[in-house]
DSSP file (Angstrom, degrees, kcal/mol; ACC not computed):
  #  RESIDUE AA STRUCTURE BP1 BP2  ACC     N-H-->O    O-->H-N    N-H-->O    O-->H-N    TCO  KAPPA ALPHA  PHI   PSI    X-CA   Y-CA   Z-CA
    1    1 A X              0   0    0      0, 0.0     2,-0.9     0, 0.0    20,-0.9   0.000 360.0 360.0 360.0 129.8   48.2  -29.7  -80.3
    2    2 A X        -     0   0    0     18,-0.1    47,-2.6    45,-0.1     2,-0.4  -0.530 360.0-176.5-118.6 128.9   47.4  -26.3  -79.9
    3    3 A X        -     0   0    0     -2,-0.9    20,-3.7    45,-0.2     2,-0.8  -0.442  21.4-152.2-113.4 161.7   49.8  -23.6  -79.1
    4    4 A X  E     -ab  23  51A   0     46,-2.5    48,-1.1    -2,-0.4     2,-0.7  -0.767  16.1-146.5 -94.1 110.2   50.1  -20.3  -78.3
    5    5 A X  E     -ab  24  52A   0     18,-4.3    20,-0.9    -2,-0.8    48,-0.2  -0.672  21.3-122.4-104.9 106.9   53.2  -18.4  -79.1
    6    6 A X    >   -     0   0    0     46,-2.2     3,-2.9    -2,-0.7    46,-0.0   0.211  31.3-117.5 -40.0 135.6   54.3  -15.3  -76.6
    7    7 A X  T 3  S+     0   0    0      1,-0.3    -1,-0.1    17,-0.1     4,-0.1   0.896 114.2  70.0 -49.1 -35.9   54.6  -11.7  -79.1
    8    8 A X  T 3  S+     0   0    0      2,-0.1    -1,-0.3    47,-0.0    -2,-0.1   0.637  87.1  74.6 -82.4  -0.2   58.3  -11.8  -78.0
    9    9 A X  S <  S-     0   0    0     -3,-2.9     2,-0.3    43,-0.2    70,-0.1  -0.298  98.7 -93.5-101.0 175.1   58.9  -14.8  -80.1
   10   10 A X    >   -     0   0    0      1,-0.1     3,-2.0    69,-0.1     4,-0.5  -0.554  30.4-137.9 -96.6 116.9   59.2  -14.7  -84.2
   11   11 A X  T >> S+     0   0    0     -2,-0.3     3,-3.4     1,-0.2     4,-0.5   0.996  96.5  68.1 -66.3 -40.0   55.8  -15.4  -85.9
   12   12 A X  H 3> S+     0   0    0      1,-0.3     4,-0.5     2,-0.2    -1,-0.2   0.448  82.3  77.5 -66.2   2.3   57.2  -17.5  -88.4
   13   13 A X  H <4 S+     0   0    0     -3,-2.0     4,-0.3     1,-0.2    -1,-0.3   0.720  86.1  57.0 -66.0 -21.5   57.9  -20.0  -86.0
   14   14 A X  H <4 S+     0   0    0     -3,-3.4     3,-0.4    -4,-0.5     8,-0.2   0.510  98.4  58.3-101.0  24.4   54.8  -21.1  -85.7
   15   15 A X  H  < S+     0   0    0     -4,-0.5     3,-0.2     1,-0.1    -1,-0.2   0.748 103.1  61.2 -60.6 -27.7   54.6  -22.0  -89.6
   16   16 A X  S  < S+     0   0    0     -4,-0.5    -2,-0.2     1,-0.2    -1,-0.1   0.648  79.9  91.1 -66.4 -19.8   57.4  -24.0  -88.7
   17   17 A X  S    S-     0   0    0     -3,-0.4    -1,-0.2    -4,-0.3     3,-0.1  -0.066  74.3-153.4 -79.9  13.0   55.2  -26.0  -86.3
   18   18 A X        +     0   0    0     -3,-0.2     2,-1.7     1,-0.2    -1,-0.1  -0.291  65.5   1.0  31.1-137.9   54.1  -28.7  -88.8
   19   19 A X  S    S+     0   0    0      2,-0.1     2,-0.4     0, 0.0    -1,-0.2  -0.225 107.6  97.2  68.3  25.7   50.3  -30.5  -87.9
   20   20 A X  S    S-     0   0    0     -2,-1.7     2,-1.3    -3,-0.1   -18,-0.1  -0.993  81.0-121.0-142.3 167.1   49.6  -28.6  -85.1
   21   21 A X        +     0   0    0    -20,-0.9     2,-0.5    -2,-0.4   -18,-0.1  -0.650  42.6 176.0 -84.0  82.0   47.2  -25.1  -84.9
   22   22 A X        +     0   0    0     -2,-1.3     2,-0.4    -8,-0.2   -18,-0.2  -0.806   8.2 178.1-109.4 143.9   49.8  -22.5  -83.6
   23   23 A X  E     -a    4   0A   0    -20,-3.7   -18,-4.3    -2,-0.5     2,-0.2  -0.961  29.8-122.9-130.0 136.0   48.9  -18.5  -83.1
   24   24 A X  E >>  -a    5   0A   0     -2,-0.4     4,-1.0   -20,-0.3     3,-0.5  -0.613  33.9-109.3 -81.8 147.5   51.0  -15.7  -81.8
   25   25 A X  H 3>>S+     0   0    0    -20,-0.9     5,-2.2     1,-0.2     4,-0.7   0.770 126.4  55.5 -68.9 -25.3   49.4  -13.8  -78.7
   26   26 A X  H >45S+     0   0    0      4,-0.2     3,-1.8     3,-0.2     5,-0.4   0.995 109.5  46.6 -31.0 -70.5   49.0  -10.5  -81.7
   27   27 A X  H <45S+     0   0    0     -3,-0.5    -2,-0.2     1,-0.4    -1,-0.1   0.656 110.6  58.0 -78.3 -45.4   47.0  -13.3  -83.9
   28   28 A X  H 3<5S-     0   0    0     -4,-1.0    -1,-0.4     1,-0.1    -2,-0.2   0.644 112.2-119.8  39.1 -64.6   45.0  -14.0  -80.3
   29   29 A X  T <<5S+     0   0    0     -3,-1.8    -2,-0.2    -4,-0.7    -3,-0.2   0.589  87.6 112.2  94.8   6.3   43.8  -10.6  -80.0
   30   30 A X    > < +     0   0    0     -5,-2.2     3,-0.5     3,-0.0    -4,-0.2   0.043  41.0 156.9-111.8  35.2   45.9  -10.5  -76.4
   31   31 A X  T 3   +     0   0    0     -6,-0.5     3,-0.1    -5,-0.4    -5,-0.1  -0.022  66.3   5.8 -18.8 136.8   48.6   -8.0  -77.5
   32   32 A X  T 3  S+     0   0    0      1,-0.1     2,-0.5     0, 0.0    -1,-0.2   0.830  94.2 153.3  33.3  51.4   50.6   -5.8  -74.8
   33   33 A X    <   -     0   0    0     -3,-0.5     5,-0.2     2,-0.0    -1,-0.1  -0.954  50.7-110.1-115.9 125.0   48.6   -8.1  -71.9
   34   34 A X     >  -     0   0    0     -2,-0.5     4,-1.2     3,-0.1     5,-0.2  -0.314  31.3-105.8 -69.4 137.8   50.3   -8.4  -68.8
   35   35 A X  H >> S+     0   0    0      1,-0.3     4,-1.9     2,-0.2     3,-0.9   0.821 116.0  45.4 -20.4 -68.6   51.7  -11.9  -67.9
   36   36 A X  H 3> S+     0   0    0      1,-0.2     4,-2.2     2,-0.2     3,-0.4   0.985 114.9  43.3 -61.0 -65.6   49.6  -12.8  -65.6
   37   37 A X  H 3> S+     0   0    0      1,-0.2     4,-0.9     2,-0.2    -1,-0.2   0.580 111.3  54.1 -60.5  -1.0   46.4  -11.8  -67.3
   38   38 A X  H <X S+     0   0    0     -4,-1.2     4,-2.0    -3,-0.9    -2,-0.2   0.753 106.9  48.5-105.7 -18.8   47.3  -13.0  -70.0
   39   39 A X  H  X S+     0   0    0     -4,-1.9     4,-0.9    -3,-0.4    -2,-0.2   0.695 116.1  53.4 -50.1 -46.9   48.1  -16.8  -68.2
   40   40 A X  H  X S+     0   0    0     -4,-2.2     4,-1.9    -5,-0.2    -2,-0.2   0.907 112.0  37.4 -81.6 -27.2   44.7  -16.1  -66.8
   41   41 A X  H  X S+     0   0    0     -4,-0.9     4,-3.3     2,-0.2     5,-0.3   0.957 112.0  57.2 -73.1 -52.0   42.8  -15.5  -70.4
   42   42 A X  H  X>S+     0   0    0     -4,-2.0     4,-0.9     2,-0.2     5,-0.9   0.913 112.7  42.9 -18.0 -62.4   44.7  -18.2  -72.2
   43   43 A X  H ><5S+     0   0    0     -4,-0.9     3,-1.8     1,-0.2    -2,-0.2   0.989 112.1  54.4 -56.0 -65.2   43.3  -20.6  -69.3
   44   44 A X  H 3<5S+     0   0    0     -4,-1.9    -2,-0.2     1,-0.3    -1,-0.2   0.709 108.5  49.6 -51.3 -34.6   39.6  -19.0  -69.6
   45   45 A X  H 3<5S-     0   0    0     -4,-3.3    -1,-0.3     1,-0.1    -2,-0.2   0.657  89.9-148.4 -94.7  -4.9   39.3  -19.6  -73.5
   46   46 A X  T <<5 +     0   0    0     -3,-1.8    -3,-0.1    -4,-0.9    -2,-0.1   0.755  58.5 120.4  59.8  23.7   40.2  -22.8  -73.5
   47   47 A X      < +     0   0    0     -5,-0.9    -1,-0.1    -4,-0.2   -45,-0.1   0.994  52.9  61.9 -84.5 -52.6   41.6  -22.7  -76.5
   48   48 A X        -     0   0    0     -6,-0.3   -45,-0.2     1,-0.2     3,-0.1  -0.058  40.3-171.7 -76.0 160.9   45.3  -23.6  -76.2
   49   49 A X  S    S+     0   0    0    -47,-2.6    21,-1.0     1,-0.4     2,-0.2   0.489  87.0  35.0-118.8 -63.5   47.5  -27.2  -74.8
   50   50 A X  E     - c   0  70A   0     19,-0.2   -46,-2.5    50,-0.1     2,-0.5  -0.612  60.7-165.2 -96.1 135.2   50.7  -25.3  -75.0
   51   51 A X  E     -bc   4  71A   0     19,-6.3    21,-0.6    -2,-0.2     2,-0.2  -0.771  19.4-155.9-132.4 107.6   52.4  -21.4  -74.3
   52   52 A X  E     +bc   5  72A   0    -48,-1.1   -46,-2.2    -2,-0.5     2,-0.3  -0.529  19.4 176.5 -78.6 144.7   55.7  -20.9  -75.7
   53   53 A X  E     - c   0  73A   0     19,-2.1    21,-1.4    -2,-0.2     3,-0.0  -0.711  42.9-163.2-130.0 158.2   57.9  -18.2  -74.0
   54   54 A X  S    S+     0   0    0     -2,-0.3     2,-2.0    19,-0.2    22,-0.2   0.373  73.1 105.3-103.7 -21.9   61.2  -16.6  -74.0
   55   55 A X    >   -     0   0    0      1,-0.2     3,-1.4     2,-0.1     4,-0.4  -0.392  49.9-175.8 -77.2  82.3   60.3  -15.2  -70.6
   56   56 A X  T 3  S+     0   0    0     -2,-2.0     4,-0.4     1,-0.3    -1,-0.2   0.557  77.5  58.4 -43.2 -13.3   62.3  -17.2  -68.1
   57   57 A X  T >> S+     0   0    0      1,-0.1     3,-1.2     2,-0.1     4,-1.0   0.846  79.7  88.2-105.6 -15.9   60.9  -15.7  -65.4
   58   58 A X  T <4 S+     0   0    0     -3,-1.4     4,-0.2     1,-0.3    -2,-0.1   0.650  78.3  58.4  -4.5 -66.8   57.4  -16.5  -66.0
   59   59 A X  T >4 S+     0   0    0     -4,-0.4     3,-0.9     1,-0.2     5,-0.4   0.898 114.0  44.1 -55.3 -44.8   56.9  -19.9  -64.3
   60   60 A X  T <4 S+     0   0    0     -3,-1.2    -2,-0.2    -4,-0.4    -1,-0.2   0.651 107.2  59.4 -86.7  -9.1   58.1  -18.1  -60.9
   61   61 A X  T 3< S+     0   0    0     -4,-1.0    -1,-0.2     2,-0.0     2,-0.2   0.377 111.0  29.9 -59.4 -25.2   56.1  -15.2  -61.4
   62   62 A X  S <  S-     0   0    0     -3,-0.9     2,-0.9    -4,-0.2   -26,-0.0  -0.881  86.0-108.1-157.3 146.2   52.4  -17.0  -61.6
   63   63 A X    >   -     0   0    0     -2,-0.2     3,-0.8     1,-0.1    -3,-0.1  -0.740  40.5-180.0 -99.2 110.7   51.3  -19.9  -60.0
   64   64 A X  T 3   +     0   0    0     -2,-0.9     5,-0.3    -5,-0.4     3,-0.2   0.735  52.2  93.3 -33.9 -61.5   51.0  -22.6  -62.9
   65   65 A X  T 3  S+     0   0    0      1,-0.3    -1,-0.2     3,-0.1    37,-0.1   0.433  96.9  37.8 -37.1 -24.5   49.9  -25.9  -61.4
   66   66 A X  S <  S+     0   0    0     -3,-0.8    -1,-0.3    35,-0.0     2,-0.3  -0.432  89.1 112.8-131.5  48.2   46.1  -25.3  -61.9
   67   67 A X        -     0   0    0     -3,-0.2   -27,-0.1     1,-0.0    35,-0.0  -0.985  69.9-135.8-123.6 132.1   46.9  -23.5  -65.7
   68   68 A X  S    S+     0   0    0     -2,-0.3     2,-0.3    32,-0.1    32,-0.2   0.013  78.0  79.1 -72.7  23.5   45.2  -26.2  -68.3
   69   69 A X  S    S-     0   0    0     -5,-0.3    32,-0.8    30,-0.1   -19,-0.2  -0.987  82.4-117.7-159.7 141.1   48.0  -25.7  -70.1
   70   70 A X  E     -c   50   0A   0    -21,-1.0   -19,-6.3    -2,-0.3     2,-0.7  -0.312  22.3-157.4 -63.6 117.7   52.0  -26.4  -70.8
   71   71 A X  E     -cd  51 103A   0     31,-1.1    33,-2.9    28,-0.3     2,-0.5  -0.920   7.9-167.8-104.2 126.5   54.4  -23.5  -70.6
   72   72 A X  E     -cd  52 104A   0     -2,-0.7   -19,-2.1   -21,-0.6     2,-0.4  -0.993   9.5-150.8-114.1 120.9   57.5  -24.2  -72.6
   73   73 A X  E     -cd  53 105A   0     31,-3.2    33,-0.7    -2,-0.5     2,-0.2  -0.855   5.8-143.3-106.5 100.4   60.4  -21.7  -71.9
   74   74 A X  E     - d   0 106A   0    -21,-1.4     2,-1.1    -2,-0.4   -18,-0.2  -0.296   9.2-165.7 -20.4  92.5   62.8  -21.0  -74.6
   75   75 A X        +     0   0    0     31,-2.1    -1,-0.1    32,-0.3     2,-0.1  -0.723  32.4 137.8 -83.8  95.5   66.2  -20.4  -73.6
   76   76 A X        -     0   0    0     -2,-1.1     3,-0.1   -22,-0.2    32,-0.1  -0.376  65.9-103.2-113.0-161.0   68.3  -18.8  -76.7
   77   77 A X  S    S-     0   0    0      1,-0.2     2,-0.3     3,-0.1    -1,-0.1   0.515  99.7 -24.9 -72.6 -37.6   70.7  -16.2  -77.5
   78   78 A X        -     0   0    0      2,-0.2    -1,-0.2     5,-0.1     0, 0.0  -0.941  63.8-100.9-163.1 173.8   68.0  -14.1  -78.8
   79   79 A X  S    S+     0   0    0     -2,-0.3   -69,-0.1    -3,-0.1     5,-0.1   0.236  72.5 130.3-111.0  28.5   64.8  -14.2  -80.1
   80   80 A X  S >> S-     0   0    0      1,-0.1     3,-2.2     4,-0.1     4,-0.8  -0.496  73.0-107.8 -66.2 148.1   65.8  -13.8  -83.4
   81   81 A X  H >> S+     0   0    0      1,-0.3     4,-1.6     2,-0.2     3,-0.9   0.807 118.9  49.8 -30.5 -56.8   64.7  -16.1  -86.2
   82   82 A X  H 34 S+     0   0    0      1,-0.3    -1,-0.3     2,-0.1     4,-0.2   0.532 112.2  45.3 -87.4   6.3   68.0  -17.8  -86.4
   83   83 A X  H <4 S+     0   0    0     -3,-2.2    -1,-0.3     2,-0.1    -2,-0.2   0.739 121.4  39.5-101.3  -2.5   68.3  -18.4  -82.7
   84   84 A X  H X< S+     0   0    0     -3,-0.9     3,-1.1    -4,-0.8    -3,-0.2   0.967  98.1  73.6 -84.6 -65.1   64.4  -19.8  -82.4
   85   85 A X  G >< S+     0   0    0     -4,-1.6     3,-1.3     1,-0.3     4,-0.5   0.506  86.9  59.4 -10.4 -49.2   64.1  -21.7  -85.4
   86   86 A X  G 3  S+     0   0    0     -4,-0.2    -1,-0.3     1,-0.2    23,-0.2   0.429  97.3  65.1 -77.5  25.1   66.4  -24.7  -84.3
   87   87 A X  G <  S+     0   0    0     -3,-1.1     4,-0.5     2,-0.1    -1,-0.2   0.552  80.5  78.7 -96.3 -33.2   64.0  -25.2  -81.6
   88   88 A X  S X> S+     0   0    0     -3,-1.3     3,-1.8     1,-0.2     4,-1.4   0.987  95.0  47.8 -71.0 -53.1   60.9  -26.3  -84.0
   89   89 A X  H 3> S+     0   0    0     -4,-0.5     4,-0.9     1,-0.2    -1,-0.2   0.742 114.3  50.3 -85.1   9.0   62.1  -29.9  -84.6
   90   90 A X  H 3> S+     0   0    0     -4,-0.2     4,-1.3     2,-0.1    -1,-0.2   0.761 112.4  41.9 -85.5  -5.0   62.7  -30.3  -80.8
   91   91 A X  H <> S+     0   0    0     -3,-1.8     4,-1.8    -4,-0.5     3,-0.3   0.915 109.9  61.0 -82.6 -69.6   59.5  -29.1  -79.8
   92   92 A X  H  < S+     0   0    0     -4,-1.4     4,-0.5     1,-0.3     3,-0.3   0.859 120.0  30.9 -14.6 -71.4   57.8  -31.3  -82.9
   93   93 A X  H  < S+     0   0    0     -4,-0.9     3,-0.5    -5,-0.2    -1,-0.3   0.895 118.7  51.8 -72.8 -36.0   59.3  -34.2  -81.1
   94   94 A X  H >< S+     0   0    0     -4,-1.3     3,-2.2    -3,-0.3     4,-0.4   0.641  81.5  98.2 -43.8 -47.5   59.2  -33.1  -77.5
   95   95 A X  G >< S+     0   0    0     -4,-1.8     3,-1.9    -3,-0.3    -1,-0.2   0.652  75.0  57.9   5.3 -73.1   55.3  -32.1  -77.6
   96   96 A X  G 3  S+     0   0    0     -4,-0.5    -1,-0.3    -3,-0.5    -2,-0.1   0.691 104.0  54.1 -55.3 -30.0   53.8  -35.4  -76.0
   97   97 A X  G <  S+     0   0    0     -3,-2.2     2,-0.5    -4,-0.1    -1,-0.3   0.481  81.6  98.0 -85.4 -13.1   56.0  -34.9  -72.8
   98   98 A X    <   -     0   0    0     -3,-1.9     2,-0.3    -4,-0.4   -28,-0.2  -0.732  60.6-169.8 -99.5 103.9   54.7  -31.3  -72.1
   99   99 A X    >   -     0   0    0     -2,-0.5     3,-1.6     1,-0.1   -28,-0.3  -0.799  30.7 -97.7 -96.6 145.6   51.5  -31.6  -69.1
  100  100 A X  T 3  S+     0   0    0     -2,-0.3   -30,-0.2     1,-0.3   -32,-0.1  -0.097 110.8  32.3 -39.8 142.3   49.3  -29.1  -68.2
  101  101 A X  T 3  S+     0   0    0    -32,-0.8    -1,-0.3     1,-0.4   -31,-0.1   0.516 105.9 111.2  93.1  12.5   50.1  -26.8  -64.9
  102  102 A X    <   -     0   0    0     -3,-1.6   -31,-1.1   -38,-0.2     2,-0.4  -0.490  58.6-148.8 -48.5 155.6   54.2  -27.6  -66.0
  103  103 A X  E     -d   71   0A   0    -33,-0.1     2,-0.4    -2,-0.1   -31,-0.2  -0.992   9.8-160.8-143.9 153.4   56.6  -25.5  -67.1
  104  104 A X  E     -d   72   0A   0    -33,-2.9   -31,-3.2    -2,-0.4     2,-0.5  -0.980   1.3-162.0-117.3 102.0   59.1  -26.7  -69.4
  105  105 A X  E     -d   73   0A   0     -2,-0.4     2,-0.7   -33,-0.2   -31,-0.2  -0.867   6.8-167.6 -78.8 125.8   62.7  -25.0  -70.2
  106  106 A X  E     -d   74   0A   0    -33,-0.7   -31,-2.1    -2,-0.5     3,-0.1  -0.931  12.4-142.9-129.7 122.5   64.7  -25.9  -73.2
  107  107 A X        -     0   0    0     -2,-0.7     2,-0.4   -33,-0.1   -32,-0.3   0.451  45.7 -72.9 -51.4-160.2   68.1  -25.0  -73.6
  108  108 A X        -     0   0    0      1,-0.1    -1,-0.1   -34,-0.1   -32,-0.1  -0.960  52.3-121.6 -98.7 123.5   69.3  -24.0  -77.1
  109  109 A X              0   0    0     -2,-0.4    -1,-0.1   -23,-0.2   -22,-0.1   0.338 360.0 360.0 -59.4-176.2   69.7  -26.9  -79.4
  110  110 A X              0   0    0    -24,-0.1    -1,-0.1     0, 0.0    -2,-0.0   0.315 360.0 360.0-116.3 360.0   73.1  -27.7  -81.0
């Protein structure tokens, strides 16, 4: 799969991301790009299956349903490494359930 990971998130999550292609929106070349344009380029390059977020408001923000692509939103404490980080082997397994034009919340693991 390939996913996209929103700047506010830790790059070194997506090393954590095992047999899938994952890039932070820096690595992208769509740095400091407004939500919405950046929902619309994402779509336009075709590039991505998935875009993980910390931004909870996101989904209600944009309309989604016709985006070729999964939004997963990261609920944590922070977006520090050690609150993101248990989150890669739920995603890992979670992956197959995420459809395009959805948006996905996942609480903070235990």
């Amino acid at each position: 799969m390939r996913i996209l990971l929103d700047e506010c998130l830790p790059k070194i999550l997506a090393a954590k991301l095992v047999g899938h292609n994952a890039k932070t929106v820096p690595q992208a070349g769509w740095a400091s790009i407004s939500n919405g344009k950046l929902l619309r380029l994402i779509a336009d390059s075709g590039q991505f299956d998935l875009f993980l977020t910390m931004d909870k408001n996101l989904p209600h923000q944009n309309k989604i349903r016709e985006l070729p692509f999964a939004i997963v939103v990261l609920r944590a404490k922070s977006n520090r490494l050690e609150h993101v980080l248990p989150f890669a082997p739920v995603l890992l397994r979670r992956l197959v359930e995420f459809q395009p034009g959805y948006a996905y919340v996942l609480a903070q693991p235990d």
